[in-house]
N, C-alpha and C positions, 0 to 999 in steps of 0.2 A: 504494500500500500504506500500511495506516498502522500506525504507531509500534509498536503494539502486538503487529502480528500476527509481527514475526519473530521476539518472543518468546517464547521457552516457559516455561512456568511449570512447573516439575516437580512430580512428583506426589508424595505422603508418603511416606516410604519405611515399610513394614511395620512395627512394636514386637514386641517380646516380651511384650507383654501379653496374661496370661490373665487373662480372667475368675475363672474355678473357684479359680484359685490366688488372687486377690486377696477372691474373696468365702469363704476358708474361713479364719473365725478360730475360737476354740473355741465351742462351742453356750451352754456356761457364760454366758460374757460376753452372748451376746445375750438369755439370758435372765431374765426380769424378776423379784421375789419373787412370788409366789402371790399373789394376790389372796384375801382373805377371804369373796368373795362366791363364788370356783370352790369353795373349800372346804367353803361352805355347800352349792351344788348337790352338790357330788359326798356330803357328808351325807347331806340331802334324797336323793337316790339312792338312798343307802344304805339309808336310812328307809322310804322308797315300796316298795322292792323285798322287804324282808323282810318284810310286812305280809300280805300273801297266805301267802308262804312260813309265818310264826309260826301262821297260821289254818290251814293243812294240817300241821303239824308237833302239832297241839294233837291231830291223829285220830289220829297213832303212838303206840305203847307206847315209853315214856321209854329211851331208847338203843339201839335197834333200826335198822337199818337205812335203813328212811325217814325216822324222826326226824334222824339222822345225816347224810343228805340234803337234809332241808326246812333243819337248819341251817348248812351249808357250800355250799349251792346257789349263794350271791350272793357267796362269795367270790373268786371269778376276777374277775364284773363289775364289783366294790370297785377291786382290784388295778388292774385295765386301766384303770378311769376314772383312777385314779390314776399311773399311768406314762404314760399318753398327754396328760395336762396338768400332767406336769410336775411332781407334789406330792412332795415330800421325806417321806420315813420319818415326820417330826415330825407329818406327820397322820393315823396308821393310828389314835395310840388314840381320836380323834375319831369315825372312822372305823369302829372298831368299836362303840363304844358309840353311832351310829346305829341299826347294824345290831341289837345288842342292844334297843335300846327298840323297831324292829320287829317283830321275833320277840315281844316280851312283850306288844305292842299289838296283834301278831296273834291273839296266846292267846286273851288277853283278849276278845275280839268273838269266838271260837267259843264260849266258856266263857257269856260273858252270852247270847248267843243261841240255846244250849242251857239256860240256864235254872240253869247252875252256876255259882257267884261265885268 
């Protein structure tokens, strides 16, 4: 026999170690400041999105139902791009005044493409 074999080597014994519990600290801390560049996209979004919307909102009579429509249509997907990455409050009025020059750049291309300034 040799040396080794009549000893036994014990095995670990178990920990109290959780995972879940050691990997939940507050979300806060992990998360980063906003990047200037999501803020742009989610703009950009902003912009893209109310652009068609401004160009159907320009065939409604001025506070009618559809109009009311073409202009609060993109505001859930504003919101949700906004809470799903993370942007603080500090960027809705960017945020709206995307959506704003949407809308008026949509007008605008029905207006000139009807042939009204």
């Amino acid at each position: 026999m040799s040396p080794t074999a009549d000893k036994c080597v014990p095995c670990p014994q178990p920990t109290n170690y959780d995972y879940n519990i050691a990997m939940s600290v507050p979300a806060s801390s992990l998360l980063p400041q906003v990047p200037w560049a999501l803020m742009a996209l989610i703009g950009g979004a902003a912009l893209t999105v109310n652009i068609p919307l401004g160009y159907a909102r320009e065939g409604f009579r001025r506070f009618s139902v559809g109009w009311f429509v073409c202009v609060h249509l993109s505001v859930p997907l504003i919101a949700w791009l906004r809470l799903v990455n993370h942007v603080s409050a500090w960027g809705i009025p960017a945020f709206v005044a995307c959506a704003v020059l949407g809308q008026i750049a949509g007008g605008m291309v029905r207006r000139i493409r009807r042939g009204r300034p």
